[in-house]
C-alpha positions as CSV (number, residue, x, y, z in Angstrom):
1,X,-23.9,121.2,59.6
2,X,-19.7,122.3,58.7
3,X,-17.0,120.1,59.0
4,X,-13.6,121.7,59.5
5,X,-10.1,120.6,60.4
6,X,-8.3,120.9,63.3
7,X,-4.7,120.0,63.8
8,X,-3.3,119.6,67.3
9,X,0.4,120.7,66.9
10,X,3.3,118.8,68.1
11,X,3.3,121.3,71.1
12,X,0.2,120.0,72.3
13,X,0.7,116.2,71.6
14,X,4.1,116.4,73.7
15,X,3.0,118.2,76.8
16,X,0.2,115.5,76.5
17,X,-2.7,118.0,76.1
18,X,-4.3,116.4,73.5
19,X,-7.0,114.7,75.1
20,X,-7.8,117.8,76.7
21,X,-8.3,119.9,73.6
22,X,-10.4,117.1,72.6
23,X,-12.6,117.2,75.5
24,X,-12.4,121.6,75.3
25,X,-13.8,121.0,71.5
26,X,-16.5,118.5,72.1
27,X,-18.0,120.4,75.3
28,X,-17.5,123.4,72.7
29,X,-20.4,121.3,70.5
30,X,-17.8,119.5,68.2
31,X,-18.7,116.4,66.8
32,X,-15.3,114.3,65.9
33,X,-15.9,112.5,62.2
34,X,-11.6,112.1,61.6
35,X,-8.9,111.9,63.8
36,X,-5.8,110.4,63.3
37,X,-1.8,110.5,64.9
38,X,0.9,111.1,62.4
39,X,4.3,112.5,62.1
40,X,4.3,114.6,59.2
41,X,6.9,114.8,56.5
42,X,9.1,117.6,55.6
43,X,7.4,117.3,52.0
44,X,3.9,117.0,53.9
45,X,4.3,119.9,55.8
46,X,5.6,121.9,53.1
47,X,2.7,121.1,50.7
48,X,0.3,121.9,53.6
49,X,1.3,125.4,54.4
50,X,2.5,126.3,51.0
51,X,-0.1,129.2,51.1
52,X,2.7,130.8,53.3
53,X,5.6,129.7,50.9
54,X,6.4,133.3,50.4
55,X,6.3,134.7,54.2
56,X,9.2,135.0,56.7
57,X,7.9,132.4,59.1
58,X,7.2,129.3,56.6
59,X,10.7,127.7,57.2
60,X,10.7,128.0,61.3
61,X,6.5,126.3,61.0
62,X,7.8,123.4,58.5
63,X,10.0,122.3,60.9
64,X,7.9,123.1,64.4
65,X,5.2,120.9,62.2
66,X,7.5,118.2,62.0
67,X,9.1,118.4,65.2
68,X,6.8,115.6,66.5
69,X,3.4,113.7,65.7
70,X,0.0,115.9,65.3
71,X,-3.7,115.0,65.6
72,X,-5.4,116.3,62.5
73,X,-9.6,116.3,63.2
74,X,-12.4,116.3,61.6
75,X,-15.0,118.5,63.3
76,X,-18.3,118.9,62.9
77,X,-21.5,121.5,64.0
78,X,-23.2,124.8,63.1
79,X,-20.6,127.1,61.4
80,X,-17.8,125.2,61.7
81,X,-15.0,126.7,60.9
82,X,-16.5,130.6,62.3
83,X,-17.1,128.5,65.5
84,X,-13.7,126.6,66.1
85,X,-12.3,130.1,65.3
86,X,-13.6,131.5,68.1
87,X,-12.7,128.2,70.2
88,X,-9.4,128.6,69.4
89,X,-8.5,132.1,70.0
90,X,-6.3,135.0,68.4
91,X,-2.8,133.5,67.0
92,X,-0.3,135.1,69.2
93,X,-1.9,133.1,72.3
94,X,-0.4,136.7,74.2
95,X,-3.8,137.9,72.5
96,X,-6.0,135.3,72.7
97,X,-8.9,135.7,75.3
98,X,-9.2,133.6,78.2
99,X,-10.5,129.9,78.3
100,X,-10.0,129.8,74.5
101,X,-7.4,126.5,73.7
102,X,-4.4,128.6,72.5
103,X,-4.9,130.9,75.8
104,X,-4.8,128.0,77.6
105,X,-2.3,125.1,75.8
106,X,-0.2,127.5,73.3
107,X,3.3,129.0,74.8
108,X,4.1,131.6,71.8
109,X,3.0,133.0,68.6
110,X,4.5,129.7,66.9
111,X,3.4,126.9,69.0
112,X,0.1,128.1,69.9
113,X,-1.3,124.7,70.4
114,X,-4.1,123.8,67.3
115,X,-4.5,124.9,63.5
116,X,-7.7,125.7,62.0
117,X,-9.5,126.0,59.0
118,X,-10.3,129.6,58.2
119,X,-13.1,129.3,55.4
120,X,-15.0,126.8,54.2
121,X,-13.1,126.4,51.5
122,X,-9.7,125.8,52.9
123,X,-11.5,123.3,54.8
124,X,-12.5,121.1,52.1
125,X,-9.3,121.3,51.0
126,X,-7.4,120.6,54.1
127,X,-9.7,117.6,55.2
128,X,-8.9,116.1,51.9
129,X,-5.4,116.4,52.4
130,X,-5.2,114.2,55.7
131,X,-8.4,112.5,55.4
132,X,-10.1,109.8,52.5
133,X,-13.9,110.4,51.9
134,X,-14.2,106.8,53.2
135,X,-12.3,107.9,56.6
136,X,-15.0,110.1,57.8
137,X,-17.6,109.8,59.7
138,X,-20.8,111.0,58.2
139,X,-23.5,112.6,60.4
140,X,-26.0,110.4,62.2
């Protein structure tokens, strides 16, 4: 078993889609261990993505992130992070393929409805960055 993150962006929380991604994820084979409802900080969203410090769009996702409260999740299930890839579909939900969450809940390139993990890695680091050891669920 993987666990990943999963952040539903303020896009999805707003038009009140987040209990559908939810339910998408879990019929997907997701097991929630995390989830929690913030409103993140300028400085929070700025140490999250500062991998993109350097590229064009990191000002304009800073503030989309903190345009309203997310859902950050803990997911868990076979391959993880390859699988909630897939889930999610491509980035610019113009590309993404049908019945995957951005296709269906993202409106642009930018607020395309959920971040995810994209190693294993980055994971482990992101989960540790919204979530304690002692606030996840461990497998059953």
């Amino acid at each position: 078993m993987q666990t990943t993150l999963a952040i539903l962006k303020p896009d999805t929380v707003a038009a009140g889609n987040a209990g559908k991604v939810l339910a998408h994820l879990e019929k997907e084979g997701f097991t929630i261990r995390g989830l929690k409802v913030l409103h993140l900080t300028e400085a929070q969203a700025q140490s999250f993505y500062e991998v993109h410090k350097e590229r064009p769009f990191y000002g304009s996702l800073v503030e989309f992130m903190t345009s309203g409260p997310v859902v950050p999740v803990a997911l868990e299930r076979e391959e993880a992070v390859t699988q909630l890839r897939k889930v999610m579909g491509a980035t610019d939900v113009a590309k993404a393929e049908e019945g995957t969450i951005r296709k269906l809940y993202g409106t642009s390139i930018e607020r395309n409805a959920i971040h995810g993990s994209d190693s294993p890695e980055n994971a482990a680091l992101e989960l540790s960055f919204f979530f304690s050891r002692a606030e996840l669920l461990a497998a059953r």
